[in-house]
C-alpha positions as CSV (number, residue, x, y, z in Angstrom):
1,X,0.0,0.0,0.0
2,X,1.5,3.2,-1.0
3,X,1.5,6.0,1.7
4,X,2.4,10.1,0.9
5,X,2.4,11.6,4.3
6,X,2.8,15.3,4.6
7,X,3.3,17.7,7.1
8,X,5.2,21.0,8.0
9,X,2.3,23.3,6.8
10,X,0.7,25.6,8.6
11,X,-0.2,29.6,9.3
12,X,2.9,32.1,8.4
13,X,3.5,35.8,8.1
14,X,4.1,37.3,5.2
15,X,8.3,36.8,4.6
16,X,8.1,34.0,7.0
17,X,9.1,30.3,6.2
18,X,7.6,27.0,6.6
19,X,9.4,23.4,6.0
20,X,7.0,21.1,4.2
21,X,8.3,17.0,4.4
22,X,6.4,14.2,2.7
23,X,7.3,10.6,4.0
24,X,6.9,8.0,1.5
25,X,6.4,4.2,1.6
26,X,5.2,1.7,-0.3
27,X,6.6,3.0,-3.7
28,X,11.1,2.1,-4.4
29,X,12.0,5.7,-3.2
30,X,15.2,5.9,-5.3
31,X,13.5,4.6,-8.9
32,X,10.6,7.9,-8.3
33,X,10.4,11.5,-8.7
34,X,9.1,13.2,-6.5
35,X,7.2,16.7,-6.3
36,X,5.1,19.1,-4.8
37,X,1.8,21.0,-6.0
38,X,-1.0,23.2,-4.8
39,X,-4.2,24.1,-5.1
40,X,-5.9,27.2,-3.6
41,X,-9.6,27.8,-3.3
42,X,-10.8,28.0,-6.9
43,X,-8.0,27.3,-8.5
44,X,-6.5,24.3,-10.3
45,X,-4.0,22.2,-8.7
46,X,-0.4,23.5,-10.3
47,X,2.7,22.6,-10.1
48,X,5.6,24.1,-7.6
49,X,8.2,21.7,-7.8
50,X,10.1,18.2,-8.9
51,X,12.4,16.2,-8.7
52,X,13.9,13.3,-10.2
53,X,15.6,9.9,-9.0
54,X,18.7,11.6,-9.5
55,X,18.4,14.6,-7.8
56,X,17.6,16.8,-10.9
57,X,14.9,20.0,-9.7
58,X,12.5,21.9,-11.8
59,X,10.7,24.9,-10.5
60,X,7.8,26.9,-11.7
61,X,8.5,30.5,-12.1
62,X,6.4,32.1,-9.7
63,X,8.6,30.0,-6.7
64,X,12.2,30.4,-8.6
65,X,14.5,31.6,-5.9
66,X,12.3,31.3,-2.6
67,X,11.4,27.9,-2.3
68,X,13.9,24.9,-2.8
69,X,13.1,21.2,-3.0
70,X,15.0,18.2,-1.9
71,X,15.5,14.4,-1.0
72,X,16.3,12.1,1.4
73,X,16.5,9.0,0.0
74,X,17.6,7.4,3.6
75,X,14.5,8.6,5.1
76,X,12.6,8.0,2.0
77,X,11.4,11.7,2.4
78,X,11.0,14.8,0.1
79,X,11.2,18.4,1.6
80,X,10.1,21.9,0.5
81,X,12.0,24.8,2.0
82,X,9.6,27.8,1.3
83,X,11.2,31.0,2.0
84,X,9.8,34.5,1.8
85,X,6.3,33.6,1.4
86,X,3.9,35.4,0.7
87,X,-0.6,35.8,0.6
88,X,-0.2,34.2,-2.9
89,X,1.7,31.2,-1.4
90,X,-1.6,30.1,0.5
91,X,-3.0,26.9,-1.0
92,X,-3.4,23.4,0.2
93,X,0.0,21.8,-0.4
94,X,0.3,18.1,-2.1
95,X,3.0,15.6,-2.6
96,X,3.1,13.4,-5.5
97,X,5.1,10.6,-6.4
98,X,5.9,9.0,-10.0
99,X,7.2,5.9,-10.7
100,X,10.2,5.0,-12.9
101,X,9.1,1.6,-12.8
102,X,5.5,1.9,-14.4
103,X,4.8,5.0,-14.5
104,X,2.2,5.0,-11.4
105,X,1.1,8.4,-10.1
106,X,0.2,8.6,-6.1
107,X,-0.7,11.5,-4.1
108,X,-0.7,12.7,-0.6
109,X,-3.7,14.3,1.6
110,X,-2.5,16.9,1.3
111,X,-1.1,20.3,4.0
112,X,-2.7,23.4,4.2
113,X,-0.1,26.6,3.9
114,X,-1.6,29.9,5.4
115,X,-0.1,33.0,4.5
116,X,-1.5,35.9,6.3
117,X,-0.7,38.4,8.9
């Protein structure tokens, strides 16, 4: 049974920063990218972030330079370091997984992300 796990959201000030993980089990860690999306109220889910099996990120332009994503492959974990955030940022925050091996897509529940003062 495949499990995404996330947590690390939360309420933030404007500028602030919040460190969003994502455990993952079930799926071969090291053979799938990994990223992050989000979805605010009456929007699409979009991208924010990837990255592959070998370490390889991609960003969308409206996080280039504030938010940074990484691996863990030890812990089987994926992070998202989200620096100066700001109103715009808030949205319910989701991991995703793809396989290498198949090509199977999972998801997480999903973290809310506040951005207010």
């Amino acid at each position: 049974q495949v499990q995404l796990v996330e947590s690390g959201g939360g309420l933030v000030q404007p500028g602030g920063s919040l460190r969003l993980s994502c455990a993952a089990s079930g799926i071969i860690f090291s053979r799938s990218a990994m990223g992050w999306y989000r979805q605010a109220p009456g929007n699409q889910r979009e991208l924010v972030a990837t990255i592959t099996s070998g370490g390889s990120a991609n960003y969308a332009d409206f996080v280039k330079g504030r938010f940074t994503i990484s691996r863990d492959s030890a812990k089987n974990t994926v992070f998202l370091q989200m620096n100066s955030l700001k109103p715009e940022d808030t949205a319910v925050y989701y991991c995703n997984a793809v396989t290498n091996y198949g090509g199977s897509n999972f998801w997480g529940q999903g973290t809310p992300v506040t951005v207010s003062s």
